[in-house]
TIMARKE-757322 format. One record per residue (C-alpha): x, y, z; residue number from 1. Coordinates in Angstrom, 1 decimal. Layout:
# residues N
[node [X Y Z] NUM];
...
This chain:
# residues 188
[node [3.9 18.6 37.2] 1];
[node [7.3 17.3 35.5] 2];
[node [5.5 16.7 32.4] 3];
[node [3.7 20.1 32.4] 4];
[node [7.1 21.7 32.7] 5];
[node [9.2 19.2 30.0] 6];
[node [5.9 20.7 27.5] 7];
[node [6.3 24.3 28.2] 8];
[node [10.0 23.6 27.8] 9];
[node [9.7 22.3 24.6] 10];
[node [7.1 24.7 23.4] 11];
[node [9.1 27.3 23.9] 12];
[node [11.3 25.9 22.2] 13];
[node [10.5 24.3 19.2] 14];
[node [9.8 25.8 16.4] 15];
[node [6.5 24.1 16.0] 16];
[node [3.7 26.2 17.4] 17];
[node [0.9 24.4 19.5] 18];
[node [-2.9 25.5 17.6] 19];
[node [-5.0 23.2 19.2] 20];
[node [-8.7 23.3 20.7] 21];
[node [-9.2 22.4 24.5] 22];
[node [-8.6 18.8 25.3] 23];
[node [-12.1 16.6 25.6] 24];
[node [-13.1 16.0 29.4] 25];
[node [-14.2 12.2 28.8] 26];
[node [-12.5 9.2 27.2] 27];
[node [-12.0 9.6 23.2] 28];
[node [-10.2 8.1 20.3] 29];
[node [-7.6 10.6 19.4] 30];
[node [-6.7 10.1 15.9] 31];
[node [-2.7 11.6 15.5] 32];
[node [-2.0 11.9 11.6] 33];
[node [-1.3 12.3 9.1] 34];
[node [1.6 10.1 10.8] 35];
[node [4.5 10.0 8.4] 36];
[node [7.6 10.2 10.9] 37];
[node [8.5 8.7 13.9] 38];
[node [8.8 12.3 15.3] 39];
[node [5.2 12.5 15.4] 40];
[node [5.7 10.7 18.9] 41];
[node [7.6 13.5 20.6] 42];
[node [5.4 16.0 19.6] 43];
[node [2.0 13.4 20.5] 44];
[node [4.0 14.2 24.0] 45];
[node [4.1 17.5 24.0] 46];
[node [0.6 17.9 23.0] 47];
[node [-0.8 16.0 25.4] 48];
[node [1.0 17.1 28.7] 49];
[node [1.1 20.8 27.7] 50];
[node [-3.4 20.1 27.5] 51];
[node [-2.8 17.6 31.1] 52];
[node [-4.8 14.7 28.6] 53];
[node [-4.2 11.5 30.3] 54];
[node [-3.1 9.7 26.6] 55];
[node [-2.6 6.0 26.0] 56];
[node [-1.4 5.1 22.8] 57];
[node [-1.3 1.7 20.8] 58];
[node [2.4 0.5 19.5] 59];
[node [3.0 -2.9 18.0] 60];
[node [4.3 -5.0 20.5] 61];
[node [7.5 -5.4 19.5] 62];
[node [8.4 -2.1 21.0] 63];
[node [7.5 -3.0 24.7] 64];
[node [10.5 -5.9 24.4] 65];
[node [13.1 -5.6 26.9] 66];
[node [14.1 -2.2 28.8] 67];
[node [11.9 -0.4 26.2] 68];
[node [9.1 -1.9 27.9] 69];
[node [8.8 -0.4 31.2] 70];
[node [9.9 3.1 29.4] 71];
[node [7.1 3.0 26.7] 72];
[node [4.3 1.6 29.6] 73];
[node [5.2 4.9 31.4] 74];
[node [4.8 6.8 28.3] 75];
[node [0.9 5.5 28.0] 76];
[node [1.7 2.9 25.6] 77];
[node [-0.4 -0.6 25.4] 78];
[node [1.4 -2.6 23.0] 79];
[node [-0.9 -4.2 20.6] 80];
[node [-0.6 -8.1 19.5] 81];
[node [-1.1 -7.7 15.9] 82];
[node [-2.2 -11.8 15.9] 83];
[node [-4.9 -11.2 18.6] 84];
[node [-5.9 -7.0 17.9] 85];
[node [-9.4 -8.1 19.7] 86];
[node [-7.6 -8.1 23.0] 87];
[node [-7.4 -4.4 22.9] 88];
[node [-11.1 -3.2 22.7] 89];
[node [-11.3 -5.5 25.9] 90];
[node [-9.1 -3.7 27.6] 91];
[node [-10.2 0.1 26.2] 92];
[node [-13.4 -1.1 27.5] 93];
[node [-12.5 -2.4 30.9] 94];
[node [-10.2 1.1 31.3] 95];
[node [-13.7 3.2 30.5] 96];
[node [-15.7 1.1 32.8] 97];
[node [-13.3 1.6 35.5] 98];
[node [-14.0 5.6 35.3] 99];
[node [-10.6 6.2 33.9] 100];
[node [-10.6 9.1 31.2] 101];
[node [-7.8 9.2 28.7] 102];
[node [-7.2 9.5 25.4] 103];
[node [-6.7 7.0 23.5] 104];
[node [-3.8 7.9 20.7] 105];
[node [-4.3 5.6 17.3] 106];
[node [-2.8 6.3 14.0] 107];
[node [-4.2 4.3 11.3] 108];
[node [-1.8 5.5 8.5] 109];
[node [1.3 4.3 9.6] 110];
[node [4.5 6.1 8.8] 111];
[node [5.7 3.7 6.2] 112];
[node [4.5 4.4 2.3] 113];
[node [2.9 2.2 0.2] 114];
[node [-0.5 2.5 2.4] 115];
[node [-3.4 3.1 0.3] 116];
[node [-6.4 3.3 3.0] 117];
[node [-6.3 3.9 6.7] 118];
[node [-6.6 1.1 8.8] 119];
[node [-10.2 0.8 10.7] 120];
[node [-9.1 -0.3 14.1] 121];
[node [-9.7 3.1 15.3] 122];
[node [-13.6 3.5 13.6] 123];
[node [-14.2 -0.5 15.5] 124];
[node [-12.8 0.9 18.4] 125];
[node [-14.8 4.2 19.0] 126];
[node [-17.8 2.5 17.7] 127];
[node [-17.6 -0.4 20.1] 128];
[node [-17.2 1.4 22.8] 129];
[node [-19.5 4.3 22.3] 130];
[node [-16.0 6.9 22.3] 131];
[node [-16.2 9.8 20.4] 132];
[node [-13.1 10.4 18.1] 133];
[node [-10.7 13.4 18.3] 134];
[node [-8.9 14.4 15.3] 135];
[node [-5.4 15.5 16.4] 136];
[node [-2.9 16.8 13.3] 137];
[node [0.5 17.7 12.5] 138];
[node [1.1 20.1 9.7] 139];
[node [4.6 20.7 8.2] 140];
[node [3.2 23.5 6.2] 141];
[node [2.3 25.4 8.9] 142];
[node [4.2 24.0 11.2] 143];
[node [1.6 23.6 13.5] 144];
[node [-0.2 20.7 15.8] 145];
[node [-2.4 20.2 18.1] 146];
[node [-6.5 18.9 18.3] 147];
[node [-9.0 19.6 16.3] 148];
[node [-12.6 19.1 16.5] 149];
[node [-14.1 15.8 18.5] 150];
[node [-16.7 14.4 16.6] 151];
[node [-19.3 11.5 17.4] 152];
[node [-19.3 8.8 14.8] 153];
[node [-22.5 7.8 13.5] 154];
[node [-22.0 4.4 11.9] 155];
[node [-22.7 5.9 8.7] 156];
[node [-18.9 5.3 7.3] 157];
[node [-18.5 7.4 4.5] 158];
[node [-20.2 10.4 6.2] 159];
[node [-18.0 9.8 9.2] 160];
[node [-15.2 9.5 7.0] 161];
[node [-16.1 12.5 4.6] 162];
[node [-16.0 14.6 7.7] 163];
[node [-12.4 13.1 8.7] 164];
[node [-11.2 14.1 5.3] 165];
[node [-12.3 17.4 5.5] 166];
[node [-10.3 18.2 8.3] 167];
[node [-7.4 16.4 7.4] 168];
[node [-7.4 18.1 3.5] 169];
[node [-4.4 20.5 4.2] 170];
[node [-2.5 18.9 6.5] 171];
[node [0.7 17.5 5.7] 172];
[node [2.9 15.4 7.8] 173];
[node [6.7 15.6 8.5] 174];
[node [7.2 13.8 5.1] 175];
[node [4.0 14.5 2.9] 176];
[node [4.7 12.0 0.4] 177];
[node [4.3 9.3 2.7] 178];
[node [0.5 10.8 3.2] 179];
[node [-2.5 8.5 3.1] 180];
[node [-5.9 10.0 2.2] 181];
[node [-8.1 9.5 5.0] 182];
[node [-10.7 6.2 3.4] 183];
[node [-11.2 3.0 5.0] 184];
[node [-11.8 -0.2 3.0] 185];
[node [-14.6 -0.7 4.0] 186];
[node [-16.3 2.4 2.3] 187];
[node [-16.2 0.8 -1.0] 188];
């Protein structure tokens, strides 16, 4: 309920607009880019408690040290062991077995530059575990956010991925020059 309110607060007023289509009703890969801020996180927030989405996210662990820990836990965050990255399929897959629906929140271009491809975790991930992604956005242009179309992946990478770009043509992030065009590695 407190979060429901702390979104409408900030909805109204912000002047980013919300443009989003209704929230899945089973687990799914959320996909929040392009992610070139750290201000992406706040509104991640907003989205997700203005459409009730029970969200987990994925942070390198290093943010769950100390009295950030407990904070960022609360927040839906599962910090991720960059040595061991196995561990967290695991543990999405133990959460979906359990009959727990979230979202999980992944964003495979980082916010630093110098990134030529996405990172695949997310692909693994919703493949693995039979999750269908959903392609959230933030768009300085229009400065709108919000989710987009869930789509089932088909193991067919470059078709998945041509689809993924397609969405993601004309958005641009909080600093577009950090922007990575959504390709994997392994479609070459």
């Amino acid at each position: 309920m407190l979060r429901r309110l702390a979104a409408r607060a900030f909805w109204s007023l912000s002047r980013w607009k919300l443009v989003s289509q209704p929230a899945p009703d089973r687990p799914t890969v959320l996909i929040g880019a392009p992610h070139t801020s750290n201000w992406d996180f706040a509104l991640m927030l907003a989205i997700a408690w203005r459409l009730d989405v029970n969200m987990r996210w994925l942070g390198k662990k290093s943010l769950f040290h100390g009295w950030r820990g407990p904070i960022m836990r609360a927040l839906g965050g599962i910090a991720v062991d960059r040595a061991d990255p196995s561990r967290v399929v695991s543990e999405v897959i133990e959460r979906m077995q359990s009959g727990e629906v979230f979202g999980l929140v992944i964003t495979p271009d980082g916010t630093r530059n110098g990134h030529t491809h996405w990172k695949s975790g997310f692909y693994r991930i919703a493949r693995e575990t039979g999750m269908p992604v959903t392609l959230g956005y933030v768009d300085r242009t229009t400065m709108t956010t919000g989710l987009g179309p869930t789509v089932t992946l088909t193991g067919e990478i470059a078709k998945d991925m041509d689809a993924i770009r397609a969405f993601y043509a004309d958005k641009a992030g909080f600093h577009p020059e950090n922007r990575v065009e959504p390709r994997l590695r392994e479609e070459s």
